[in-house]
C-alpha positions in Angstrom: -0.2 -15.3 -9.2 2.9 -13.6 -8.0 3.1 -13.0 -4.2 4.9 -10.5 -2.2 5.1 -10.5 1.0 7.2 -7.8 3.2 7.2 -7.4 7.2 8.0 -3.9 8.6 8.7 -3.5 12.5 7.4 -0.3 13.4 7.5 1.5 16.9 4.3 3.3 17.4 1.2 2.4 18.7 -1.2 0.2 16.4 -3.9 2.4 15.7 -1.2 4.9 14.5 0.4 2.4 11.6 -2.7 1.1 10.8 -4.3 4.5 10.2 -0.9 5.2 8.5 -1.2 2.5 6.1 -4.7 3.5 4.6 -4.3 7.4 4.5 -4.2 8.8 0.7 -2.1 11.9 1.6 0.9 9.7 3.3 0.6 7.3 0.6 0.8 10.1 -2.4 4.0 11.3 -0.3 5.6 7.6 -0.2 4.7 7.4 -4.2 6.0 11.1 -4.9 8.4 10.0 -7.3 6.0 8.1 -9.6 3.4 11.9 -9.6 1.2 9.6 -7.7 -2.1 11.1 -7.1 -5.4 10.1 -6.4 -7.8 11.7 -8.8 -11.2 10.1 -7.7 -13.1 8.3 -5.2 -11.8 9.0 -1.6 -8.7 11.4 -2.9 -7.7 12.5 0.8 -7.6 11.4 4.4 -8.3 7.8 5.7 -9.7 5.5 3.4 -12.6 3.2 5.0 -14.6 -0.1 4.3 -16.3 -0.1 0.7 -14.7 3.2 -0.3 -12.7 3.5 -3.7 -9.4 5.6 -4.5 -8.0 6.3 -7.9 -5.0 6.4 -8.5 -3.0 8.2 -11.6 0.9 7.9 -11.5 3.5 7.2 -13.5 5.2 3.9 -13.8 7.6 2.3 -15.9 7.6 5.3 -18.7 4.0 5.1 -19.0 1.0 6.8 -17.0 -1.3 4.7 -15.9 -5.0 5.0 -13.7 -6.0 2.1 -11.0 -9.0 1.8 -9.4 -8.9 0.3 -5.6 -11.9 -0.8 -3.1 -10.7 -1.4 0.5 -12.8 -5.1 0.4 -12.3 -5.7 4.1 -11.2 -4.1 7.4 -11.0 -5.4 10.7 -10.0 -2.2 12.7 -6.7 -1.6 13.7 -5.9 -5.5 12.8 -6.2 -5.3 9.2 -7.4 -4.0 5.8 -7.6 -5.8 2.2 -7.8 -3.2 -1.1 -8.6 -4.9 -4.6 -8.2 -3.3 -7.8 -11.6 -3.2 -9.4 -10.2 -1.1 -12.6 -6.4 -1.0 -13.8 -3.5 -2.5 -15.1 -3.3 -6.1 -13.9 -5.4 -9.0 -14.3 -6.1 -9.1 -10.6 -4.3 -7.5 -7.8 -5.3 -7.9 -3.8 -3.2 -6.3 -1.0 -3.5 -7.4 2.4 -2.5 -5.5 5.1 -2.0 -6.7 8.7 -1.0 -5.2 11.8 0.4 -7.4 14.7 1.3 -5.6 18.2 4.7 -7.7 20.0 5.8 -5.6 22.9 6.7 -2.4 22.1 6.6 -2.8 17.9 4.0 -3.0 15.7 4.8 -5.9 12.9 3.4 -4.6 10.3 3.2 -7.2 7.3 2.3 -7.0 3.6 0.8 -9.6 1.3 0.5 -8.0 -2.4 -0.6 -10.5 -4.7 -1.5 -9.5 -8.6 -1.8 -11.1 -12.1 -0.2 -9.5 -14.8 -2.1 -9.5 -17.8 -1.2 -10.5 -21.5 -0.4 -14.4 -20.5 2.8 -15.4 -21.1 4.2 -12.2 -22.2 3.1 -11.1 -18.2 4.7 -14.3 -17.0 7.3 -13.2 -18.5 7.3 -9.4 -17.2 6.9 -10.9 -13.9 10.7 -12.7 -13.6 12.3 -10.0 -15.5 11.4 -7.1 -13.7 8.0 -6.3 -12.6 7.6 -8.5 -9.3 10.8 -7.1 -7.9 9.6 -3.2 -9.4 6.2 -3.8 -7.2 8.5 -4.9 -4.3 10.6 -2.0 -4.4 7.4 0.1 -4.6 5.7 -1.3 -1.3 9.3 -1.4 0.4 9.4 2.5 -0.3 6.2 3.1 1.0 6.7 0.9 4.0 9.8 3.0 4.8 7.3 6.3 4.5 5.0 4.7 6.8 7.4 3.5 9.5 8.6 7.5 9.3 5.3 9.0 9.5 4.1 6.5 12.5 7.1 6.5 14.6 7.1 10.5 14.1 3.9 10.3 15.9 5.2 8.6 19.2 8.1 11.6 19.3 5.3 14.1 18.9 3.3 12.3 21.7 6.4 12.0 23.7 7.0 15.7 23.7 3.6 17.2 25.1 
């Protein structure tokens, strides 16, 4: 299975990015370009522990639904979504939070299975591993916004 991982410094407070991270508003904003929107389960706010989101966007030409559980959380340290209905085969996405000084480290590990065998082996090397890291690296860079946008707002009250 394909693995991505991606580490973000962000400079906010922990609870900030990792309420960042599972918030279905900020994430339909990091995903605007796609129509992203989530169209059932927990369609707003902050996602928590057992709860399911789906999703309907646009990717690669072709509209497509997924349906995510958040699987684990360990508050502000980290969360794990699955897909339980969607595209791939499989598809986990950790998400962990790791305070060092005055950043938070924020660090992605996406791993998914295409379906369709070889012909998603295949998919994988020509374009869809680095198309799912360009995704996550967009929404990182959303997040990062949002959270450090938070410390200016805290810094001017």
């Amino acid at each position: 299975m394909p693995l991505i991982q991606l580490e973000t410094l962000i400079n906010a407070r922990l609870s900030d990015c990792f309420d960042a991270s599972r918030n279905i508003d900020i994430h339909t904003q990091s995903m605007a370009h796609s129509g992203e929107k989530a169209v059932a389960g927990r369609t707003s706010g902050l996602i928590s522990l057992n709860e399911t989101v789906t999703w309907r966007a646009r990717h690669l030409g072709i509209w497509w639904h997924l349906t995510s559980q958040i699987t684990q959380m360990d508050p502000p340290y980290s969360f794990t979504d699955e897909m339980i209905r969607g595209p791939f085969k499989k598809m986990k996405h950790k998400h962990l939070f790791i305070a060092q000084r005055a950043n938070i480290l924020m660090i992605d590990e996406f791993e998914y299975e295409s379906p369709l065998g070889v012909l998603g082996k295949l998919a994988d090397l020509l374009f869809l591993k680095r198309y799912m890291r360009n995704l996550l690296t967009n929404r990182n860079a959303c997040l990062k916004v949002h959270a450090e946008g938070l410390v200016s707002s805290y810094s001017h009250k």
